[in-house]
Structures are given as C-alpha cells and as structure tokens.
mmCIF file as gemmi writes it, N, C-alpha and C atoms, coordinates in Angstrom:
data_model
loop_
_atom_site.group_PDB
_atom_site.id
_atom_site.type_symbol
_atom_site.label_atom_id
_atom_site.label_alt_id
_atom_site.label_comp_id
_atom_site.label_asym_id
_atom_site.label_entity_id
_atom_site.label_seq_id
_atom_site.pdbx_PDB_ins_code
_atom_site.Cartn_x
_atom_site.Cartn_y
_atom_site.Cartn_z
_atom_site.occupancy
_atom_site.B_iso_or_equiv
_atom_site.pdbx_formal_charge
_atom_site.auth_seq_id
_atom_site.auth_asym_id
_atom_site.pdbx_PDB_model_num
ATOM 1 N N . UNK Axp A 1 ? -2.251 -4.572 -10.585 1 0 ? 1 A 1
ATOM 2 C CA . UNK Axp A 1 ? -3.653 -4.259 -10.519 1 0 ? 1 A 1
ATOM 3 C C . UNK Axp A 1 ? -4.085 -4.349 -9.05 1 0 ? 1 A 1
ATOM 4 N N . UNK Axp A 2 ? -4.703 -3.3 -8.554 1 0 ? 2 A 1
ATOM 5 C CA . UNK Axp A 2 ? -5.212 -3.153 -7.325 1 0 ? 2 A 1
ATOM 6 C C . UNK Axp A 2 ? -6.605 -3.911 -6.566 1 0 ? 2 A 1
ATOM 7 N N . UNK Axp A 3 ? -7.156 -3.913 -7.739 1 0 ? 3 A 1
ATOM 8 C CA . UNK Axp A 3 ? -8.553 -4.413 -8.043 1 0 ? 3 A 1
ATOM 9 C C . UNK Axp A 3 ? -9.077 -5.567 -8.698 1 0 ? 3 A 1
ATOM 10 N N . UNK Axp A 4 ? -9.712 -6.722 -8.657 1 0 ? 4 A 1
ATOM 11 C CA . UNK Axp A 4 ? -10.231 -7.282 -9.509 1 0 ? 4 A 1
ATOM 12 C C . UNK Axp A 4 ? -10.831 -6.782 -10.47 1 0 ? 4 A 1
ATOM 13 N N . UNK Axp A 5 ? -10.469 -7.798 -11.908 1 0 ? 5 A 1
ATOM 14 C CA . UNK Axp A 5 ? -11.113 -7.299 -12.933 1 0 ? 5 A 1
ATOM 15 C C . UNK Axp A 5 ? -12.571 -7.641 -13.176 1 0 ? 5 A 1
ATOM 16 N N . UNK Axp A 6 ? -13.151 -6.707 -13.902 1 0 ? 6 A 1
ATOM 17 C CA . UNK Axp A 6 ? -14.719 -6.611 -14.179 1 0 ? 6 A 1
ATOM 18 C C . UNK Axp A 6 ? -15.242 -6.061 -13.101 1 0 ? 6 A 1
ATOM 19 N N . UNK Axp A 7 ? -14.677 -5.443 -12.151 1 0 ? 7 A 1
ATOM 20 C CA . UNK Axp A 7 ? -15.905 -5.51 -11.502 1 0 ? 7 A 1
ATOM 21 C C . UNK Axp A 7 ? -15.913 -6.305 -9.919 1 0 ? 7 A 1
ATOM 22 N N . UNK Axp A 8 ? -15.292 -8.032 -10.343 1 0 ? 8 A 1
ATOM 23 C CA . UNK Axp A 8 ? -15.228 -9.203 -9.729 1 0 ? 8 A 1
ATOM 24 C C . UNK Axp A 8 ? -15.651 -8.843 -8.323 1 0 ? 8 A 1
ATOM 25 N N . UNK Axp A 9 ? -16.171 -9.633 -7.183 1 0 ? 9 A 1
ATOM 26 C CA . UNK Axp A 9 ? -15.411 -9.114 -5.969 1 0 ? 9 A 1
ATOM 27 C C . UNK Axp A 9 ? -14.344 -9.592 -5.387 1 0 ? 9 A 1
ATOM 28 N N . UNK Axp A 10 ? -13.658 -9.021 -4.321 1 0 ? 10 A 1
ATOM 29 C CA . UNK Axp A 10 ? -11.902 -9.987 -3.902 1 0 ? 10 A 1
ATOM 30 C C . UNK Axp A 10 ? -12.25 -11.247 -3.062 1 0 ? 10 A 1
ATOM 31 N N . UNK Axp A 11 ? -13.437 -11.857 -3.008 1 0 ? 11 A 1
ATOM 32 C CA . UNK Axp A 11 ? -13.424 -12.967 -2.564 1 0 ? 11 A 1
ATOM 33 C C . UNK Axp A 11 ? -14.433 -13.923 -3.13 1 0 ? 11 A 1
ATOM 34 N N . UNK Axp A 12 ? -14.275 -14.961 -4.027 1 0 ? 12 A 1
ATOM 35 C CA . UNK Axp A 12 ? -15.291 -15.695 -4.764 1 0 ? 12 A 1
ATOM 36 C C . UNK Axp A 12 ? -15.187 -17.145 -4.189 1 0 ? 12 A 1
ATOM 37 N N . UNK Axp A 13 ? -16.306 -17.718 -3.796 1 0 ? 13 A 1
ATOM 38 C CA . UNK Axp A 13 ? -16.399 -19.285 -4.275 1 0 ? 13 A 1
ATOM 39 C C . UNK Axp A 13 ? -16.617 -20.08 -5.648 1 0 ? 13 A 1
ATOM 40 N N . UNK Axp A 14 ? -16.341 -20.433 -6.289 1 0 ? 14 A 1
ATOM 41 C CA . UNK Axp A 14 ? -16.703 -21.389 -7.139 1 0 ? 14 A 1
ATOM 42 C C . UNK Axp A 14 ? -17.332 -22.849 -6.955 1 0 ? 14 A 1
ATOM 43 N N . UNK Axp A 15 ? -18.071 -22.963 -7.106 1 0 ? 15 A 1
ATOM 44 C CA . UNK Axp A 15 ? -19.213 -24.754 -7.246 1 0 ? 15 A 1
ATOM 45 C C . UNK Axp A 15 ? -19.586 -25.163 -8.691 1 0 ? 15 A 1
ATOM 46 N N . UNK Axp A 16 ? -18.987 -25.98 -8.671 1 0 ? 16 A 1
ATOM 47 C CA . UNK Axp A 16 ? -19.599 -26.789 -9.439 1 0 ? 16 A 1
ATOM 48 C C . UNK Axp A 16 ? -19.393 -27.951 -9.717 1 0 ? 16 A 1
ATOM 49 N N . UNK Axp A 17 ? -19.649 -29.026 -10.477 1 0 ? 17 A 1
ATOM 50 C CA . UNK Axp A 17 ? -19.546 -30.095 -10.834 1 0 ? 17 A 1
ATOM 51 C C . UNK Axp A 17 ? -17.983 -30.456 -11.088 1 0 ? 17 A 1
ATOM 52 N N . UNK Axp A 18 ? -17.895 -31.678 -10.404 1 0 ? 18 A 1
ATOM 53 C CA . UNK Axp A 18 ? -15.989 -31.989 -10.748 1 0 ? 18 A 1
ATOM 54 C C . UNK Axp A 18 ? -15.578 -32.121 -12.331 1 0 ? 18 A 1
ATOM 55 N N . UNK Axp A 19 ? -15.337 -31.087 -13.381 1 0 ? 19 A 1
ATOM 56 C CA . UNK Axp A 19 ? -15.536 -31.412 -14.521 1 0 ? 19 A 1
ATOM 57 C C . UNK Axp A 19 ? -14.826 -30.495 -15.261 1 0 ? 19 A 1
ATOM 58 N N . UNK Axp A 20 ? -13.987 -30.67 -15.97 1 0 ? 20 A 1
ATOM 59 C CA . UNK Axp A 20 ? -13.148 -30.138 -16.786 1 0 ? 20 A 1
ATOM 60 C C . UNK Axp A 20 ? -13.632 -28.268 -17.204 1 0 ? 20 A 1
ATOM 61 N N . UNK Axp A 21 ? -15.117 -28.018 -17.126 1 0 ? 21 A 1
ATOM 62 C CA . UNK Axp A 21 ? -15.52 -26.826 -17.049 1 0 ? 21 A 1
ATOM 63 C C . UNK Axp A 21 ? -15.363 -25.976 -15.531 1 0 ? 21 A 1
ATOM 64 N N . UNK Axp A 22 ? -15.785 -27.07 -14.653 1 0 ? 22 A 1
ATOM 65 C CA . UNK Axp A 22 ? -14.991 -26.384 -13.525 1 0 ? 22 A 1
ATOM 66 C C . UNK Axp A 22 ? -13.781 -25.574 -12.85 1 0 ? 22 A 1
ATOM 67 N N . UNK Axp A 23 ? -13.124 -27.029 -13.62 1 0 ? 23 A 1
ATOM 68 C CA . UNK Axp A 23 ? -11.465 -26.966 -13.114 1 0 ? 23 A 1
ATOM 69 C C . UNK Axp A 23 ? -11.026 -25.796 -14.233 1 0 ? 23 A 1
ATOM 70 N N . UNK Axp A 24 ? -11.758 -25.317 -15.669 1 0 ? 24 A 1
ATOM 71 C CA . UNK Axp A 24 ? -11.73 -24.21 -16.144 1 0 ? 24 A 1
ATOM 72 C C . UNK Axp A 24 ? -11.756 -23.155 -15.734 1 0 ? 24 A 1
ATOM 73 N N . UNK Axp A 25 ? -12.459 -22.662 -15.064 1 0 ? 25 A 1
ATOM 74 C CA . UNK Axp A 25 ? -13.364 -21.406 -14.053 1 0 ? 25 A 1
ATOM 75 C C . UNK Axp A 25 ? -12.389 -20.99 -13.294 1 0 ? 25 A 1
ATOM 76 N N . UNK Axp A 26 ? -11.761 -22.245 -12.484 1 0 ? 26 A 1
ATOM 77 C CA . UNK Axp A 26 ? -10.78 -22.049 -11.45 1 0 ? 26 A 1
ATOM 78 C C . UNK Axp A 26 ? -9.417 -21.692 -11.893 1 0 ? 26 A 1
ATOM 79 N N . UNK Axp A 27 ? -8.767 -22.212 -12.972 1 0 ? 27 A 1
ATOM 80 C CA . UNK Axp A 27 ? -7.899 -22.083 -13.833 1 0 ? 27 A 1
ATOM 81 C C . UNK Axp A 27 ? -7.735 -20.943 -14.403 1 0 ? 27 A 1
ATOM 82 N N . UNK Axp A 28 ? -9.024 -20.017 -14.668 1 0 ? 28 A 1
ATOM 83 C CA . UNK Axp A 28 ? -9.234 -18.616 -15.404 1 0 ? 28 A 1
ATOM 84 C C . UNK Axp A 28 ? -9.054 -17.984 -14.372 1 0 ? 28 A 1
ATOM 85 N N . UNK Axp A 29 ? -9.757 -17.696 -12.899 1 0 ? 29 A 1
ATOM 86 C CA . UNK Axp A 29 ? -9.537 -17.03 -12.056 1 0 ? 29 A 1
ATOM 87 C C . UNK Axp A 29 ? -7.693 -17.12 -11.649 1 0 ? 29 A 1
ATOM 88 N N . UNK Axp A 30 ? -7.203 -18.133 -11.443 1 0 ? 30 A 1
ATOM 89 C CA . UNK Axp A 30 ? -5.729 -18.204 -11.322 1 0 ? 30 A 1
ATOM 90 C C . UNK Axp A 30 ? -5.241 -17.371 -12.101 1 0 ? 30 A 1
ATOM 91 N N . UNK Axp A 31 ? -5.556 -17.541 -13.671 1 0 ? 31 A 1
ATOM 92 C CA . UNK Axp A 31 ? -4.332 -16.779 -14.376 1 0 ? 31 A 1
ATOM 93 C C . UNK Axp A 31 ? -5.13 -15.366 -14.605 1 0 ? 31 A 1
ATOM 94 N N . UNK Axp A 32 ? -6.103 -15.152 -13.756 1 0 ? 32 A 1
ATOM 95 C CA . UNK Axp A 32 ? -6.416 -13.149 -13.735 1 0 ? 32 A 1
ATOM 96 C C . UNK Axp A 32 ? -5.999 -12.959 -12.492 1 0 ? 32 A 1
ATOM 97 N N . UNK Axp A 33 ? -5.314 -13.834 -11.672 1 0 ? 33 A 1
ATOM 98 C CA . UNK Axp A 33 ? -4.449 -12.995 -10.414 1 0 ? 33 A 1
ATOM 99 C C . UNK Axp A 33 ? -5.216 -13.305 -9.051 1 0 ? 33 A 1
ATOM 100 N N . UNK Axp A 34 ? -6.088 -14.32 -8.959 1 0 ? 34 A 1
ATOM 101 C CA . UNK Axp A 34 ? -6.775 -14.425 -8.208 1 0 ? 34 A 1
ATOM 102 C C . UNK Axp A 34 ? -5.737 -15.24 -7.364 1 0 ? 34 A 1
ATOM 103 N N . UNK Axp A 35 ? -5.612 -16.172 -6.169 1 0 ? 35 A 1
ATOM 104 C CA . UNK Axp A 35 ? -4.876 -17.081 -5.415 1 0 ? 35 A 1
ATOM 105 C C . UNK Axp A 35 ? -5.99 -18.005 -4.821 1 0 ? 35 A 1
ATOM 106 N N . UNK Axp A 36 ? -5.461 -19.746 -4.6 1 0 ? 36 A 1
ATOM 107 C CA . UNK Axp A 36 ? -6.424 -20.099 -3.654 1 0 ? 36 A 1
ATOM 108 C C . UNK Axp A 36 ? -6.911 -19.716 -2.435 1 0 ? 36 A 1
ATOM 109 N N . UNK Axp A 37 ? -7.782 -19.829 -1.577 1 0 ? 37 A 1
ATOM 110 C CA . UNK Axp A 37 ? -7.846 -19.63 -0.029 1 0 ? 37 A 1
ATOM 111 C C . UNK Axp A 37 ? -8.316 -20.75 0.19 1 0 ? 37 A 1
ATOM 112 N N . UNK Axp A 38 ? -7.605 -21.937 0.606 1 0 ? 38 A 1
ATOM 113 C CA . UNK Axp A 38 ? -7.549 -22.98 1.528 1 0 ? 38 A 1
ATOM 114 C C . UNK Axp A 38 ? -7.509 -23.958 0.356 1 0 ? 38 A 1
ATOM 115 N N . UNK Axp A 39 ? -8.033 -25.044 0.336 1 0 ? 39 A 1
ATOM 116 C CA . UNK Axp A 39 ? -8.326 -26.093 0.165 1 0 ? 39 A 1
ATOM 117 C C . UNK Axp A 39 ? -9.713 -26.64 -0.551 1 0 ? 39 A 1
ATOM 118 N N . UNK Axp A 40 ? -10.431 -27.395 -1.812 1 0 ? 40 A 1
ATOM 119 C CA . UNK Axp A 40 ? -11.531 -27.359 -2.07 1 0 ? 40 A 1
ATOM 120 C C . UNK Axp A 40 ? -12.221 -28.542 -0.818 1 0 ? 40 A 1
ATOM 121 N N . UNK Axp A 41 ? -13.519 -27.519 -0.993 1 0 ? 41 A 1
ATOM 122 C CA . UNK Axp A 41 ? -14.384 -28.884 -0.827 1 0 ? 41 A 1
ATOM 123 C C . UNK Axp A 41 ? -15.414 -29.883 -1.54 1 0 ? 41 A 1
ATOM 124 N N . UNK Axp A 42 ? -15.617 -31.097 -1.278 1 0 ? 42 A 1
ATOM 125 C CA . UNK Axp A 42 ? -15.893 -31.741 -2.129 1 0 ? 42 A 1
ATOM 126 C C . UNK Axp A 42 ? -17.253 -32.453 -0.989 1 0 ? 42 A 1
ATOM 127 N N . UNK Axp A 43 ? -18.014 -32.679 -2.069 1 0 ? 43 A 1
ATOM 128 C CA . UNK Axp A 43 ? -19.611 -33.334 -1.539 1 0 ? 43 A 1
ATOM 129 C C . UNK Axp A 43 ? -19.975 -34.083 -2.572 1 0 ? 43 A 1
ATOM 130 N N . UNK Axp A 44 ? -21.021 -35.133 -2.523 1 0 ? 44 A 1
ATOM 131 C CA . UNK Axp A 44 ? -21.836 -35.808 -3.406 1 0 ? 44 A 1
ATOM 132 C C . UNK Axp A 44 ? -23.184 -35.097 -3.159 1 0 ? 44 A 1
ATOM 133 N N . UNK Axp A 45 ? -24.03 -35.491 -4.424 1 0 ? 45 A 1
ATOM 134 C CA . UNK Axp A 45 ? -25.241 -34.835 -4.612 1 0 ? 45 A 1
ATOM 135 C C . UNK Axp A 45 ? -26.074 -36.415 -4.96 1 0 ? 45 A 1
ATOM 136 N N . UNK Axp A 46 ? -25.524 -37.362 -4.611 1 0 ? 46 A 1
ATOM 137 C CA . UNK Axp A 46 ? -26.219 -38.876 -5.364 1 0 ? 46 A 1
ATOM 138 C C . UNK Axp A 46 ? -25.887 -39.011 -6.937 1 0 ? 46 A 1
ATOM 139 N N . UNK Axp A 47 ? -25.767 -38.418 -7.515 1 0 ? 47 A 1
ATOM 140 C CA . UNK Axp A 47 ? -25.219 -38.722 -9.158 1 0 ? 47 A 1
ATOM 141 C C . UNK Axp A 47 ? -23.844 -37.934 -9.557 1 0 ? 47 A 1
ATOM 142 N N . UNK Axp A 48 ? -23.223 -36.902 -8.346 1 0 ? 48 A 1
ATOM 143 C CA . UNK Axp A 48 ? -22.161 -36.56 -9.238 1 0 ? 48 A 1
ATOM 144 C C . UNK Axp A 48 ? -20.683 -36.028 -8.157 1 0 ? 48 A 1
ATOM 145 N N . UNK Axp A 49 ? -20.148 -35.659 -8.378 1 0 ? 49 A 1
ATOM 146 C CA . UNK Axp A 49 ? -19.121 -34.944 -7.581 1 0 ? 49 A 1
ATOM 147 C C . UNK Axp A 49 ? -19.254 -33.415 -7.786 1 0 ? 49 A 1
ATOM 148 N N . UNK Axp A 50 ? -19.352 -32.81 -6.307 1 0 ? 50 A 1
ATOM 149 C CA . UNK Axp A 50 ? -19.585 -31.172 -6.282 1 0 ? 50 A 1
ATOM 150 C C . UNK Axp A 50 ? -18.709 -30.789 -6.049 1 0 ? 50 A 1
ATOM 151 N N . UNK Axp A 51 ? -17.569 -29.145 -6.304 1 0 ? 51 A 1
ATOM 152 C CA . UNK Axp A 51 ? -16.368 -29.346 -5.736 1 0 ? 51 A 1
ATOM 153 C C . UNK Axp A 51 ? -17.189 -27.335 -5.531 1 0 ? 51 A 1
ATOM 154 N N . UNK Axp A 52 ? -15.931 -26.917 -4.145 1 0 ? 52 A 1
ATOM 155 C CA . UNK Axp A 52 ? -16.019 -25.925 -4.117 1 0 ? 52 A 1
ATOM 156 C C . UNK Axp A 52 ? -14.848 -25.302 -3.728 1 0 ? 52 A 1
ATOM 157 N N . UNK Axp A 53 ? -14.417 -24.269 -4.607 1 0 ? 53 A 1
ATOM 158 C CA . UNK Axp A 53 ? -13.349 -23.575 -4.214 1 0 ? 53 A 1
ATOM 159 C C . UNK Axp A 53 ? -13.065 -21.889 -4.028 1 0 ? 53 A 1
ATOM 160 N N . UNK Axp A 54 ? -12.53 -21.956 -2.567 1 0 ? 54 A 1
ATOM 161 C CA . UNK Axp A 54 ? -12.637 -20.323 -3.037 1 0 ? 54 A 1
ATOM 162 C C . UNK Axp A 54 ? -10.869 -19.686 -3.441 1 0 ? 54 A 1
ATOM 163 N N . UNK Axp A 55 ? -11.743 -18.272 -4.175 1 0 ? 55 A 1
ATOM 164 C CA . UNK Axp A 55 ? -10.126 -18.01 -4.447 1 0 ? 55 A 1
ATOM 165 C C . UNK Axp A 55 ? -10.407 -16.476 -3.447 1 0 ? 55 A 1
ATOM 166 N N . UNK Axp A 56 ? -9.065 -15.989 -3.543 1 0 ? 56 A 1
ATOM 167 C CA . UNK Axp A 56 ? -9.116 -14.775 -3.292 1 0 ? 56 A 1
ATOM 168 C C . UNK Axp A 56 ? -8.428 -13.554 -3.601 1 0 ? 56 A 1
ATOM 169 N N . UNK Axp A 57 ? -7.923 -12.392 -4.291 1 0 ? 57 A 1
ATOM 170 C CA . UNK Axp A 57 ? -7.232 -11.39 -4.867 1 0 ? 57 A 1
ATOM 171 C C . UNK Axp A 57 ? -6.477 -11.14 -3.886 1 0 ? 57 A 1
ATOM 172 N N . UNK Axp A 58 ? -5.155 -11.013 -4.095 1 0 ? 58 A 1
ATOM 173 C CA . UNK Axp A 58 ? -3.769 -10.623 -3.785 1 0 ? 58 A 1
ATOM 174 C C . UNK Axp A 58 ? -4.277 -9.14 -3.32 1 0 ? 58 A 1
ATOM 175 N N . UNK Axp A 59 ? -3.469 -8.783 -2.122 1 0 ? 59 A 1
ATOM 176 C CA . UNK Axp A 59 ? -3.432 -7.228 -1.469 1 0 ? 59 A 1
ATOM 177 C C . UNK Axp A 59 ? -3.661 -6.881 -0.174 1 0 ? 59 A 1
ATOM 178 N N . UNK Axp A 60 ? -3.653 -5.793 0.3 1 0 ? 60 A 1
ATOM 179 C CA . UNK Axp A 60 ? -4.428 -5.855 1.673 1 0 ? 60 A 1
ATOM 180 C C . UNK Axp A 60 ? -5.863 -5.954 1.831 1 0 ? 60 A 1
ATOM 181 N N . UNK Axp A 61 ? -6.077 -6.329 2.907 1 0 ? 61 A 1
ATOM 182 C CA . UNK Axp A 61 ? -7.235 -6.802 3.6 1 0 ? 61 A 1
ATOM 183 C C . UNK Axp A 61 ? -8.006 -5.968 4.337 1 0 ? 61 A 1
ATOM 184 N N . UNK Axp A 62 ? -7.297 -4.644 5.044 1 0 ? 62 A 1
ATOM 185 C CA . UNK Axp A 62 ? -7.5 -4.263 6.455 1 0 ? 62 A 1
ATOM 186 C C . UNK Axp A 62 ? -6.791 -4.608 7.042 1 0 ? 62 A 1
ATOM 187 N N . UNK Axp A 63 ? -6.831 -3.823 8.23 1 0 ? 63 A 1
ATOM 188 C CA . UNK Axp A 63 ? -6.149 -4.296 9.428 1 0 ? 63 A 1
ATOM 189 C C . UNK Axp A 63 ? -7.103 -4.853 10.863 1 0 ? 63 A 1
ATOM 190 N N . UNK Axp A 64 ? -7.286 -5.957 11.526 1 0 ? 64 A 1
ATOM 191 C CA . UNK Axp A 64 ? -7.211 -6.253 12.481 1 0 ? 64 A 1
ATOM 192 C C . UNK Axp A 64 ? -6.985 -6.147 13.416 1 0 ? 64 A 1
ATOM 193 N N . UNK Axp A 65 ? -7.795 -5.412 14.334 1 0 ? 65 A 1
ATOM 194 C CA . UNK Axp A 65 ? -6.858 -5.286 16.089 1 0 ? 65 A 1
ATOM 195 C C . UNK Axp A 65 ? -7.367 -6.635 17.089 1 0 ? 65 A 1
C-alpha cells in the first residue's frame, strides 16, 4: 500500500492519557503499517500521565537537496 488508509495522513501524533486505550491507538496504527518516528513523549498534567507519540507511513518522502 502506497498510501495510508482512510484517508489518514503519513504523519500523525497521538496524545493521550498513559492508558491501555492509548497504548491501543498506537498498537492499531502499528499493525495498519504505520512505524514509530522517534521516541514518546511524556508530561504530567497534575492528575495524570500524558504520552505522545508520533508514527509515520513507510515510503518516500521527497527528496532533499
């Protein structure tokens, strides 16, 4: 597949709460072909853990000069 599905675009963040629905989201994007890009980040909000991750779709990019 050349394209993300639905629609998607080839570069998403995900936020949300450190929580089994999260780590869902991220888990679904993995197995539709998405890949990580980097590392999450993580913040407090005073009551909870925020996590953010981006993914990004396999392919070219462009080129760069």
């Amino acid at each position: 597949m050349s394209a993300p599905p639905d629609g998607l675009p080839v570069y998403r963040v995900l936020t949300g709460p450190d929580d089994s629905a999260f780590c869902r989201r991220v888990s679904e994007a993995l197995a539709a072909g998405y890949e990580l890009h980097g590392g999450p980040a993580v913040t407090f909000d005073g009551e909870r853990v925020i996590v953010a991750q981006a993914v990004l779709w396999p392919g070219p990019r462009g080129k760069r000069e």
